[in-house]
DRENDO-746330 format. One record per residue (C-alpha): residue number from 1; residue in three letters; x, y, z. Coordinates in Angstrom, 3 decimals, padded with zeros to 6 digits, m for minus. Layout:
<sites>
<pos NUM | code ALA | east X | north Y | up Z>
...
</sites>
This chain:
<sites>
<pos 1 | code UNK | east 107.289 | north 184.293 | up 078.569>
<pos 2 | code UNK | east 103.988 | north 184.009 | up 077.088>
<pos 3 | code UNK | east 101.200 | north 184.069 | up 079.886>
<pos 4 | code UNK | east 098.725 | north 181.372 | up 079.578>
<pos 5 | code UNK | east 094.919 | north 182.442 | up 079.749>
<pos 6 | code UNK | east 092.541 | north 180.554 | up 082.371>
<pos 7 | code UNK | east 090.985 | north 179.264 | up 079.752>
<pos 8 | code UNK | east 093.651 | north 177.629 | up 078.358>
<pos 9 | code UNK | east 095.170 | north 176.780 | up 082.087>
<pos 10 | code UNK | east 091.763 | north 174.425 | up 082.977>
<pos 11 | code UNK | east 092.554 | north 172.449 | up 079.592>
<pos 12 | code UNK | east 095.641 | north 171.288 | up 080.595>
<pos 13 | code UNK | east 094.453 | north 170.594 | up 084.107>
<pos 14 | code UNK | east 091.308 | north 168.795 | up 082.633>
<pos 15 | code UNK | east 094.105 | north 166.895 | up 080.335>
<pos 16 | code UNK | east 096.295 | north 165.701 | up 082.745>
<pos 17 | code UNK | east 093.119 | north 164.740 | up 085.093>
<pos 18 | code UNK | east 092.353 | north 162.359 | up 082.103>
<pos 19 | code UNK | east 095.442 | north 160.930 | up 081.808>
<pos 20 | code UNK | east 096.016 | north 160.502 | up 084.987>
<pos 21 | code UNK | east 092.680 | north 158.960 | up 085.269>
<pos 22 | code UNK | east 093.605 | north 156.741 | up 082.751>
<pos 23 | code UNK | east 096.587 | north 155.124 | up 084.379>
<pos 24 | code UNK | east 094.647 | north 154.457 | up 087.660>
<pos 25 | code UNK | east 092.453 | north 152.774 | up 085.482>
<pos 26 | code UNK | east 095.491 | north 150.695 | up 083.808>
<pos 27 | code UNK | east 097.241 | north 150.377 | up 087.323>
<pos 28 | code UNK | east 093.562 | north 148.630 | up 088.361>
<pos 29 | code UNK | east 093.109 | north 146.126 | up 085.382>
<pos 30 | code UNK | east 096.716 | north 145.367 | up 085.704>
<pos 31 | code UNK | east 095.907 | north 143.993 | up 089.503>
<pos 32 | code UNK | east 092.559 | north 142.363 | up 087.964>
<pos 33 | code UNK | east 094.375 | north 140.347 | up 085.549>
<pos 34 | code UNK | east 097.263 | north 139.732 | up 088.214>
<pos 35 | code UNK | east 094.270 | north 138.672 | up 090.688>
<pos 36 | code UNK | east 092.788 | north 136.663 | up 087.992>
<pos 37 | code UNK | east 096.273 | north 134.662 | up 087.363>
<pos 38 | code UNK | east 096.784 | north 133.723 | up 091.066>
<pos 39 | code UNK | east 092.579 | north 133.194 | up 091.428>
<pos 40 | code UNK | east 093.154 | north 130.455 | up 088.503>
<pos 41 | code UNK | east 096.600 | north 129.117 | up 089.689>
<pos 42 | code UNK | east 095.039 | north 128.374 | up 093.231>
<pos 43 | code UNK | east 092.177 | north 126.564 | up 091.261>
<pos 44 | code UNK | east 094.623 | north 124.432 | up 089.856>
<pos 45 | code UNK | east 096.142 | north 123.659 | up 092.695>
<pos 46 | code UNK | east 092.800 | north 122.192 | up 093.881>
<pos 47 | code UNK | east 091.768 | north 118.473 | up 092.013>
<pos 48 | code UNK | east 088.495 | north 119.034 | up 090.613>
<pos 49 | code UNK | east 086.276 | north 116.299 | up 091.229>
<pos 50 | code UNK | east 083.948 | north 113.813 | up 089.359>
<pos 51 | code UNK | east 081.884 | north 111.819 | up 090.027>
<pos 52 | code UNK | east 081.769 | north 108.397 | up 088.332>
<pos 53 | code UNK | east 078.653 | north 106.846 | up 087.439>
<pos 54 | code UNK | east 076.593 | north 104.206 | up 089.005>
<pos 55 | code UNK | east 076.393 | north 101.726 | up 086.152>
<pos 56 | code UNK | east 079.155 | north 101.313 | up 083.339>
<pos 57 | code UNK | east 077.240 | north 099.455 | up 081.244>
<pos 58 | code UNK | east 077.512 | north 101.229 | up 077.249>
<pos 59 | code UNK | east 074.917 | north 098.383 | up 075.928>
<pos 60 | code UNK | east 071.963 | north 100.430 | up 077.049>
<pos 61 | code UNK | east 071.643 | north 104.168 | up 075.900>
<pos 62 | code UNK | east 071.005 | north 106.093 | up 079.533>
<pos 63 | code UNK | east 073.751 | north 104.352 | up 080.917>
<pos 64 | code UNK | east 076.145 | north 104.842 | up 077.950>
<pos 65 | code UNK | east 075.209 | north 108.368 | up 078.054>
<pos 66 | code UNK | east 076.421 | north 108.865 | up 081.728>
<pos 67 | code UNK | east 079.235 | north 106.890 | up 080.530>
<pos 68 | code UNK | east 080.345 | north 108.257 | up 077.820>
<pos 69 | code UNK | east 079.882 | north 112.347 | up 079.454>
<pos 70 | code UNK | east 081.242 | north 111.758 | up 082.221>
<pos 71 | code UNK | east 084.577 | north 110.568 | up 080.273>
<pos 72 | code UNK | east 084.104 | north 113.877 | up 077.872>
<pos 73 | code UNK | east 084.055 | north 115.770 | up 080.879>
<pos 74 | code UNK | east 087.268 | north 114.346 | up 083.006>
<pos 75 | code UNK | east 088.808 | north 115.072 | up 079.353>
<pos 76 | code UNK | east 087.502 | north 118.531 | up 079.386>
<pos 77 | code UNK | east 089.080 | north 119.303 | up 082.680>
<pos 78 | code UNK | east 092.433 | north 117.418 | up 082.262>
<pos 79 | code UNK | east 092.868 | north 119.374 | up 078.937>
<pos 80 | code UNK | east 092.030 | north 122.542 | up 081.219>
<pos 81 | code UNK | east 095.308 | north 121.751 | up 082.980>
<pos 82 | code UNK | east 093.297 | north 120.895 | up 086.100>
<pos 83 | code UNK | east 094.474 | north 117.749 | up 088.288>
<pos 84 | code UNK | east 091.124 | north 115.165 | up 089.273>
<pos 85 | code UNK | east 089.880 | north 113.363 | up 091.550>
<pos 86 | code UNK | east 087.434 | north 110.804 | up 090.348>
<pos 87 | code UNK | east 084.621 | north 109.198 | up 093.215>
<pos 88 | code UNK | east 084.010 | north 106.240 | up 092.254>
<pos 89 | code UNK | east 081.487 | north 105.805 | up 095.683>
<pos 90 | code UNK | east 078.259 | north 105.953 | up 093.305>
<pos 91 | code UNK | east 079.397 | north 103.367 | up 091.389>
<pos 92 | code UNK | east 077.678 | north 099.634 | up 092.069>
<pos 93 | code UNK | east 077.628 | north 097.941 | up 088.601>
<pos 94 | code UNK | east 080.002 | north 096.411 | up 086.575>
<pos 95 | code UNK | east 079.550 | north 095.718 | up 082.862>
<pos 96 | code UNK | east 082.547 | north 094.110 | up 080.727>
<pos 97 | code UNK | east 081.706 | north 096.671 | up 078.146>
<pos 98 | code UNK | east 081.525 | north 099.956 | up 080.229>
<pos 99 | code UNK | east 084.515 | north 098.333 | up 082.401>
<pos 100 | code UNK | east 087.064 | north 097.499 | up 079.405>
<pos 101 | code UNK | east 086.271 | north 101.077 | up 077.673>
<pos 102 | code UNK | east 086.397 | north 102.724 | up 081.295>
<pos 103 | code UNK | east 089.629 | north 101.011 | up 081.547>
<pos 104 | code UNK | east 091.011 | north 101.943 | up 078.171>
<pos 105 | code UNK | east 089.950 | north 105.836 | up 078.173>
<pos 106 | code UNK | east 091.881 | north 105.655 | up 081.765>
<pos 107 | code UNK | east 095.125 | north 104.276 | up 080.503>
<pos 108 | code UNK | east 094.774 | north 106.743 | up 077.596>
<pos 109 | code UNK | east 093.970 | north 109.916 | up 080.009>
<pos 110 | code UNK | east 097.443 | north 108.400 | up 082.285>
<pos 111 | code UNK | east 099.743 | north 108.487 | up 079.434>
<pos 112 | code UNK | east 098.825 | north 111.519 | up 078.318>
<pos 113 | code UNK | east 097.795 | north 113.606 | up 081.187>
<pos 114 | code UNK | east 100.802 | north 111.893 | up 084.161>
<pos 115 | code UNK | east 100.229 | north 112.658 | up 087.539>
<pos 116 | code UNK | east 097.195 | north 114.489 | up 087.116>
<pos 117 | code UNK | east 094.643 | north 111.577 | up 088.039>
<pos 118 | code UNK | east 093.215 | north 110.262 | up 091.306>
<pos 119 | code UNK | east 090.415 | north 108.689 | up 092.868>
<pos 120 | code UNK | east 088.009 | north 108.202 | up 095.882>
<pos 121 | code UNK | east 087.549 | north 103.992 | up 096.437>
<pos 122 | code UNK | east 084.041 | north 103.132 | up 095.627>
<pos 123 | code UNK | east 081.888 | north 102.025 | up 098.267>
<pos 124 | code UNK | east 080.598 | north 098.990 | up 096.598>
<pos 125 | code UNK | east 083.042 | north 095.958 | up 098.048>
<pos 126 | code UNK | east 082.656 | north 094.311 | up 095.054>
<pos 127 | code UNK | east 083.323 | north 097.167 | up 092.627>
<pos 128 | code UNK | east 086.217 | north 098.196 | up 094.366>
<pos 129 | code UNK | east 087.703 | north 094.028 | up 094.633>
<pos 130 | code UNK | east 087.569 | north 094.409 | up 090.609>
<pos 131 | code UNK | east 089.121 | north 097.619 | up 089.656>
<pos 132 | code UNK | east 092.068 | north 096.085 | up 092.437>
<pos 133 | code UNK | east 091.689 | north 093.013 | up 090.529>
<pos 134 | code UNK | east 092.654 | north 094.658 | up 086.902>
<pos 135 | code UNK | east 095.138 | north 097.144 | up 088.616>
<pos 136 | code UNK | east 093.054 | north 100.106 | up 087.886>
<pos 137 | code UNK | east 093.430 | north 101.813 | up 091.752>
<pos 138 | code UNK | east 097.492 | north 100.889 | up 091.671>
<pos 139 | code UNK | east 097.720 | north 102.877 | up 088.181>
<pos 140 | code UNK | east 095.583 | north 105.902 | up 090.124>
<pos 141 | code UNK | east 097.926 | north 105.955 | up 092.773>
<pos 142 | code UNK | east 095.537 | north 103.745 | up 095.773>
<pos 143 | code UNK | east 096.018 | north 100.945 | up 097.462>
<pos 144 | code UNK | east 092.351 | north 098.382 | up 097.713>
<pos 145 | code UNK | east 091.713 | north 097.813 | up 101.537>
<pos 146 | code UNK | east 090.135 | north 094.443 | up 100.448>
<pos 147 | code UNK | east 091.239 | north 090.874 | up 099.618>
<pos 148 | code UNK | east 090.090 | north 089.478 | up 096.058>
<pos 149 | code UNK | east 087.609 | north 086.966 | up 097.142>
<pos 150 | code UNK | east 084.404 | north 087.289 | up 095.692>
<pos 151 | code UNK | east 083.499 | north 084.516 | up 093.024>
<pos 152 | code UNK | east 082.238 | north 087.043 | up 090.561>
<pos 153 | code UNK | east 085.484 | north 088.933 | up 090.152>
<pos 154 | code UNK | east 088.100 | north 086.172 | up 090.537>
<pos 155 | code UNK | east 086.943 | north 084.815 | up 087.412>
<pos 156 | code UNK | east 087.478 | north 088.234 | up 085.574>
<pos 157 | code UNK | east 090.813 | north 088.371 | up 083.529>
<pos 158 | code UNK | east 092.552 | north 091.185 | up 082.090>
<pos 159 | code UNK | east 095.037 | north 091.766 | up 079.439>
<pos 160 | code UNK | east 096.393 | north 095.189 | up 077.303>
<pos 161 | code UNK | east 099.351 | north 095.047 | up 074.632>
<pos 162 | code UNK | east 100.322 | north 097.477 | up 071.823>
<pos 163 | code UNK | east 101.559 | north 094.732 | up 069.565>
<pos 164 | code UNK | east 099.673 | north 092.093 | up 067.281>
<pos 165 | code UNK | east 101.507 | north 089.362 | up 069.024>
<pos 166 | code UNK | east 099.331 | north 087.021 | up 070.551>
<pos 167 | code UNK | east 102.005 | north 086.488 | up 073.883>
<pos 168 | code UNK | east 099.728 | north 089.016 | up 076.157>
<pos 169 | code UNK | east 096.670 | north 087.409 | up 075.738>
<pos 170 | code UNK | east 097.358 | north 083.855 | up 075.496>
<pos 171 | code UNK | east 097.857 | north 083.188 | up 079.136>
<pos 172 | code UNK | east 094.554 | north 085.081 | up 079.833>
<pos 173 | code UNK | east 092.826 | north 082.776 | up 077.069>
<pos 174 | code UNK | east 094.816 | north 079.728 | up 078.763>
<pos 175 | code UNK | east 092.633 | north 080.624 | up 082.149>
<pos 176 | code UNK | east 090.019 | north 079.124 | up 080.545>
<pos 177 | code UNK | east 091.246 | north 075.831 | up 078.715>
<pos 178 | code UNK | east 089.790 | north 073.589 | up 081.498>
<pos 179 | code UNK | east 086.339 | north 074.735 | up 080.252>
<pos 180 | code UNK | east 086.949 | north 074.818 | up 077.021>
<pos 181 | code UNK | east 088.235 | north 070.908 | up 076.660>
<pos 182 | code UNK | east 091.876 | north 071.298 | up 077.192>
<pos 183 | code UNK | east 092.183 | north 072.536 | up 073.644>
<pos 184 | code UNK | east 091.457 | north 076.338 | up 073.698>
<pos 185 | code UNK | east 095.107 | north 077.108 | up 071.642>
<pos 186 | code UNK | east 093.821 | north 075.348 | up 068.791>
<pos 187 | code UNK | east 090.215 | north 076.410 | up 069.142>
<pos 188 | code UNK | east 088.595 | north 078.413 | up 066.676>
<pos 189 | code UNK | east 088.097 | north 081.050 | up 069.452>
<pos 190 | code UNK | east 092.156 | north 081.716 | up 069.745>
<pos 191 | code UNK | east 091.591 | north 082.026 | up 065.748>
<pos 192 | code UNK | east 089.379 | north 085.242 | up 066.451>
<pos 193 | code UNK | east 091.430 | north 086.571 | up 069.188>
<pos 194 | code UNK | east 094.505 | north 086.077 | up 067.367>
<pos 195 | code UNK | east 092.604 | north 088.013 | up 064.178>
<pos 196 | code UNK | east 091.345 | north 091.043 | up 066.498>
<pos 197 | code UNK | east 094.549 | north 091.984 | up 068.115>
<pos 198 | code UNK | east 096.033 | north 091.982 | up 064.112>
<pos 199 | code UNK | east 092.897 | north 094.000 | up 063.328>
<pos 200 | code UNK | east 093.560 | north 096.644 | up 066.038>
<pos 201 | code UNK | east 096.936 | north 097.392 | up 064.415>
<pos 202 | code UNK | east 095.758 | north 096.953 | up 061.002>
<pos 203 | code UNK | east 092.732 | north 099.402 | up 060.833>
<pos 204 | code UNK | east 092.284 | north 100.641 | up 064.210>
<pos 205 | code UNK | east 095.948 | north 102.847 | up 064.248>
<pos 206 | code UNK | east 096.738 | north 103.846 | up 061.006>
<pos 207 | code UNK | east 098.707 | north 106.088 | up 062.067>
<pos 208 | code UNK | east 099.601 | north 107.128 | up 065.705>
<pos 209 | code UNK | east 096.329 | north 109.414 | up 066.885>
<pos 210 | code UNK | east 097.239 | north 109.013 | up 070.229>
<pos 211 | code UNK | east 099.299 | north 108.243 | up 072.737>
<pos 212 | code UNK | east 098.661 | north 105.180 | up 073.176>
<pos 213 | code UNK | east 097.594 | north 102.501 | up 070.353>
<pos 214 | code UNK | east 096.435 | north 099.569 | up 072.670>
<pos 215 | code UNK | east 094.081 | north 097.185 | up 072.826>
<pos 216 | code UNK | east 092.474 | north 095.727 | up 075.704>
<pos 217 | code UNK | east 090.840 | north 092.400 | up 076.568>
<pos 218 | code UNK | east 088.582 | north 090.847 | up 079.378>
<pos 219 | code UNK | east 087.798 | north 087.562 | up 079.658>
<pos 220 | code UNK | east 085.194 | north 085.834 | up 082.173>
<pos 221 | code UNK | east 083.858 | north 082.566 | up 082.847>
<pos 222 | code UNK | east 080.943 | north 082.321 | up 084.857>
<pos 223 | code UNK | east 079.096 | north 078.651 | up 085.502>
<pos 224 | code UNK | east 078.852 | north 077.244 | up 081.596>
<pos 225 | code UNK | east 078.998 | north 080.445 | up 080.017>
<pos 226 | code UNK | east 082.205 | north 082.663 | up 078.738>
<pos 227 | code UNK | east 082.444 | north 086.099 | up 077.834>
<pos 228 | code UNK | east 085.395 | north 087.780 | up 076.091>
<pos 229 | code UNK | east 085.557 | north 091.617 | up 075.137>
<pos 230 | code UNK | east 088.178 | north 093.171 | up 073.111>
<pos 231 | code UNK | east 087.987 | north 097.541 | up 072.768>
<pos 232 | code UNK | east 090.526 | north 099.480 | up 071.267>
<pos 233 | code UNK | east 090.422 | north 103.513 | up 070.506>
<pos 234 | code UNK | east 091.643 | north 103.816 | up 067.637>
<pos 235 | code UNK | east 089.667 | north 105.048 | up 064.089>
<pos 236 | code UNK | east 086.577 | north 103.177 | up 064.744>
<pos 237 | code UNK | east 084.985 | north 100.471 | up 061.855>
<pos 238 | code UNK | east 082.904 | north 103.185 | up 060.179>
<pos 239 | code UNK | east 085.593 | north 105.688 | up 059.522>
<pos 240 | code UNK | east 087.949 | north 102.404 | up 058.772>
<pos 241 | code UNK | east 085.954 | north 101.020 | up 056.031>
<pos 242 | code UNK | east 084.872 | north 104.305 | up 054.754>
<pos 243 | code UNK | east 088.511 | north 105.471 | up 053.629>
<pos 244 | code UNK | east 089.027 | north 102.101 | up 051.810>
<pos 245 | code UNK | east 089.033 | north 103.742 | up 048.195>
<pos 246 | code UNK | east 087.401 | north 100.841 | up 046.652>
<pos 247 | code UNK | east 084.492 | north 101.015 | up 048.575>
<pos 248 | code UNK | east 084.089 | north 105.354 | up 048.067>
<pos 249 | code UNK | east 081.370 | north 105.043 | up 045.533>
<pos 250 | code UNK | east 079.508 | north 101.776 | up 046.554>
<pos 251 | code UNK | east 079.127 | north 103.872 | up 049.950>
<pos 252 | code UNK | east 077.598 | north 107.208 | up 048.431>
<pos 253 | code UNK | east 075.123 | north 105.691 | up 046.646>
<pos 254 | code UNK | east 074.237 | north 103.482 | up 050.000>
<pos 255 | code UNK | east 073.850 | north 106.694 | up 051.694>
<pos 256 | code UNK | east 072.489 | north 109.658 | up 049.369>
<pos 257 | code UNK | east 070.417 | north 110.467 | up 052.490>
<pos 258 | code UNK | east 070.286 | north 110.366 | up 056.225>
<pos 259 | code UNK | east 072.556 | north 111.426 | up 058.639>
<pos 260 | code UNK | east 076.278 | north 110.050 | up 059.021>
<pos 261 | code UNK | east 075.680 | north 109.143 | up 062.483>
<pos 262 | code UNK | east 072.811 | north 106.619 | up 060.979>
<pos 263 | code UNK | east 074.746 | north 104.938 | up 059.033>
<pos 264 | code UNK | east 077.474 | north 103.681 | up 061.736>
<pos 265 | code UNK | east 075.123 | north 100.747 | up 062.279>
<pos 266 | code UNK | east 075.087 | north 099.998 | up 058.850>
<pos 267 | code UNK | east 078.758 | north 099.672 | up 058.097>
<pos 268 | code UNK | east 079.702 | north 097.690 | up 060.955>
<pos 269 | code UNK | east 077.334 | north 095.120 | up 059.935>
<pos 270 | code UNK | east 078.677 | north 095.213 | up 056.270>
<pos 271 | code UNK | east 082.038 | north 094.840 | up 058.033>
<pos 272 | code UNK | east 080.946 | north 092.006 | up 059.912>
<pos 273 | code UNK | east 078.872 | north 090.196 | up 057.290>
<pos 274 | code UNK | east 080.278 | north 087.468 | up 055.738>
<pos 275 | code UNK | east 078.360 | north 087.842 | up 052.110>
<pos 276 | code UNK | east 080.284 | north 089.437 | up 050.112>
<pos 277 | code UNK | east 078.027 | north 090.013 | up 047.509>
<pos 278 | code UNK | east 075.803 | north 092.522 | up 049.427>
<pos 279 | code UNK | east 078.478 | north 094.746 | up 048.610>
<pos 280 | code UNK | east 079.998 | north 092.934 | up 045.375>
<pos 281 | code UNK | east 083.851 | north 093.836 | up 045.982>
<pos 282 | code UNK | east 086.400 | north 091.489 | up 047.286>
<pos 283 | code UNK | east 087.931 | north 093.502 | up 049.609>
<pos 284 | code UNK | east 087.898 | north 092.026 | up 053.160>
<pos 285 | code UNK | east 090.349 | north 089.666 | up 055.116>
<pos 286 | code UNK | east 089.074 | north 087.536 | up 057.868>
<pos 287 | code UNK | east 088.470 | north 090.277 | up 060.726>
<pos 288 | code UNK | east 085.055 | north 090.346 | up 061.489>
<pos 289 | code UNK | east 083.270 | north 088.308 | up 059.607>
<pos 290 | code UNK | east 085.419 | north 085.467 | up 061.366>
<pos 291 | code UNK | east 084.735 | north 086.511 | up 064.490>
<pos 292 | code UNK | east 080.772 | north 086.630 | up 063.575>
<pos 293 | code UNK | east 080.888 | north 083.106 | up 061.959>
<pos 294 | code UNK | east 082.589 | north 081.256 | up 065.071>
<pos 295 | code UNK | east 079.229 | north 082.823 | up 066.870>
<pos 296 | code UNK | east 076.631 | north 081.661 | up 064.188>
<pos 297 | code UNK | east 078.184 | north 078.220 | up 064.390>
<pos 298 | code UNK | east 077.355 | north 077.749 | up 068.032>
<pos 299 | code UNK | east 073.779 | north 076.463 | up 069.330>
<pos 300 | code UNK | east 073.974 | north 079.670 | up 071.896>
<pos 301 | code UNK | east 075.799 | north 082.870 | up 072.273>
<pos 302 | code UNK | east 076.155 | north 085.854 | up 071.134>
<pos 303 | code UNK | east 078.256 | north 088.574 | up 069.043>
<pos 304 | code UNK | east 078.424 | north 092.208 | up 069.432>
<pos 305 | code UNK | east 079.915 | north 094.774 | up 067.571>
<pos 306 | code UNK | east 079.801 | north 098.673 | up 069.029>
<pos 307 | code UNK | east 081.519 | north 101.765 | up 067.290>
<pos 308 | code UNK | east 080.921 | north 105.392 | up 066.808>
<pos 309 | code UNK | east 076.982 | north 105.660 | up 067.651>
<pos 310 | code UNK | east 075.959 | north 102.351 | up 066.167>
<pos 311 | code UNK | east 076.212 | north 098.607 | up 066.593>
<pos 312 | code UNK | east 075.317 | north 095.164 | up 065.289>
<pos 313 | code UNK | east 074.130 | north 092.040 | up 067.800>
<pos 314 | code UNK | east 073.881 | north 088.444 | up 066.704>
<pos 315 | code UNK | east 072.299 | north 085.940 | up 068.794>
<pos 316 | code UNK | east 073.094 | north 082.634 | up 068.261>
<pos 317 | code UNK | east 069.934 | north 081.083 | up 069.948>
<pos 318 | code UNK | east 067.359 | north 083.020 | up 068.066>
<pos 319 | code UNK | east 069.462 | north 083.054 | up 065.087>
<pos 320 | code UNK | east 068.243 | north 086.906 | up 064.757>
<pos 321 | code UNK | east 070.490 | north 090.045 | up 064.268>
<pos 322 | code UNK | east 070.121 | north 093.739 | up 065.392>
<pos 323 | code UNK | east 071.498 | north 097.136 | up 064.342>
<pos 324 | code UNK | east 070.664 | north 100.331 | up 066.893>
<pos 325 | code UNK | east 071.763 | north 103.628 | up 066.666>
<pos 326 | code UNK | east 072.743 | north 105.007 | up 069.876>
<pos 327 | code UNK | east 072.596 | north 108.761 | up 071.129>
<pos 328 | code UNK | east 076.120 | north 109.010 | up 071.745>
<pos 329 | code UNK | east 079.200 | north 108.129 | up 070.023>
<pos 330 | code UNK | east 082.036 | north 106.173 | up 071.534>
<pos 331 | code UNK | east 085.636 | north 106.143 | up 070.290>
<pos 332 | code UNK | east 087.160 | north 103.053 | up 068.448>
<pos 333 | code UNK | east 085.837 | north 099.843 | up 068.635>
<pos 334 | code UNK | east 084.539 | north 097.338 | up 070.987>
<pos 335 | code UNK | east 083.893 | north 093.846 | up 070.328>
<pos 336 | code UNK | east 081.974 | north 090.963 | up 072.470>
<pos 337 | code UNK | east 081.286 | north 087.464 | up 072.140>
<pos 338 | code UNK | east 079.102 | north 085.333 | up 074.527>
<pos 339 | code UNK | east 080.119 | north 081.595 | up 074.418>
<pos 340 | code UNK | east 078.099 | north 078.466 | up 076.015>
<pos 341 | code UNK | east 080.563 | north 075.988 | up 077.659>
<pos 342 | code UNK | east 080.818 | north 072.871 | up 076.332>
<pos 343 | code UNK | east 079.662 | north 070.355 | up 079.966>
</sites>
């Protein structure tokens, strides 16, 4: 048997120190990442929670900002695999823009993300009489602790389909035949209706990006004046009338320079316009342009047109049109129209 020098005996000693060193080591990231796992699986346990914001209003650009983050974040989270709670206590005003797209981004969020959404009641008695009103606390799991009485949210209706059918909305159009003369079926306003809800199937969902491919419709009538908003989330009008191959080239030369986000303005008011030699191609339907020219034909009111960052406003008073660019971007489309009652 060969007798091993001291020399030789501390390298082996020094080696298996190093080894054994090692699997400590292993042994102690081992327990990290097993203390990391059951750190992160108690998180999820926990709702995270968000708070809403005080005004959904995506007209103006602050309060579509707040809008339109705080709906990228409650994404962020439920894509995270987290469960939320959303406090709705700061919230106070009501827009039928920041409502309906609220509304829609919610059903979308349900569908997608079930059981993982819930919400503190808002503080606002008013606020919380509406969002009872349109079913949005039933669909987060509360019950409203109020009666539906005030005057300003009574007169709020509410519809949502996935068809082009126009059986969903017609009894929340019908709501307001008494104002309109009795004849609101036959009215040039069911026309546009009838022409969005096609349009939302049409353009908006090419194809299934979702998983939902709704649209969704308020309606309100308030003294002698009626508002009715339509929003879906589909493909938006820029991206829409973009892929139409006839229109590839009149569109590159429109925009040899800029940025895209500019130019969302700009395409939904060629969408909307109802000359159809500012572009020179035949290539539109009714859709839009419709809708515009039932506004244009009334002493007052109003049409607005909002998707991606940009959108287009017609008043019928002034007779005077608008296009803005907005700092953020919403998804789909959202249309309004602002109609004086006939006395």
């Amino acid at each position: 048997m060969k007798i091993m020098s001291c020399k030789v005996k501390l390298y082996h000693q020094r080696k298996q120190i190093r080894a054994n060193r090692l699997l400590i080591r292993a042994a102690g990231m081992l327990r990290n990442v097993e203390y990391v796992r059951l750190l992160e699986k108690s998180r999820r346990r926990r709702p995270v929670r968000i708070l809403a914001p005080a005004y959904l209003i995506l007209n103006d650009d602050n309060h579509r900002e707040n809008l339109v983050v705080f709906l990228r974040d409650l994404e962020r989270e439920l894509k995270s695999g987290f469960k939320v709670i959303i406090d709705f206590s700061p919230t106070i005003k009501l827009h039928p823009c920041g409502t309906l797209y609220l509304i829609a981004n919610l059903d979308e969020f349900l569908a997608e993300y079930p059981g993982s959404l819930s919400c503190k009641l808002p503080k606002d008695n008013v606020v919380e009489q509406l969002f009872q009103h349109v079913g949005l606390l039933s669909k987060l799991g509360r019950a409203s602790r109020l009666a539906v009485t005030a005057s300003n949210v009574v007169n709020w209706h509410y519809a949502t389909g996935s068809d082009a059918t126009t059986n969903t909305f017609k009894a929340l159009l019908m709501q307001h035949g008494d104002a309109m003369g009795g004849i609101l079926i036959r009215s040039n306003l069911y026309d546009c209706m009838s022409e969005a809800v096609t349009n939302t199937k049409k353009h908006a969902y090419p194809k299934a990006i979702g998983s939902l491919n709704n649209w969704w419709m308020f309606s309100q009538a308030s003294g002698d004046i009626l508002q009715v908003a339509i929003c879906d989330l589909g493909i938006g009008i820029p991206r829409s009338l973009l892929e139409k191959p006839e229109m590839k080239d009149y569109f590159r030369k429109l925009f040899m320079i800029g940025r895209q986000s500019s130019h969302d303005k700009t395409l939904i008011k060629i969408a909307s316009s109802t000359n159809r030699s500012s572009t020179g191609l035949e290539y539109r339907g009714k859709g839009l342009p419709q809708m515009l020219d039932f506004i244009k034909n009334q002493d007052n009111g109003g049409f607005r047109a909002q998707s991606g960052s940009g959108s287009y406003t017609y008043n019928a008073f002034s007779k005077r049109q608008k296009e803005v660019t907005h700092k953020q971007s919403i998804k789909g489309t959202l249309v309004q129209w602002t109609l004086k009652l006939k006395s």
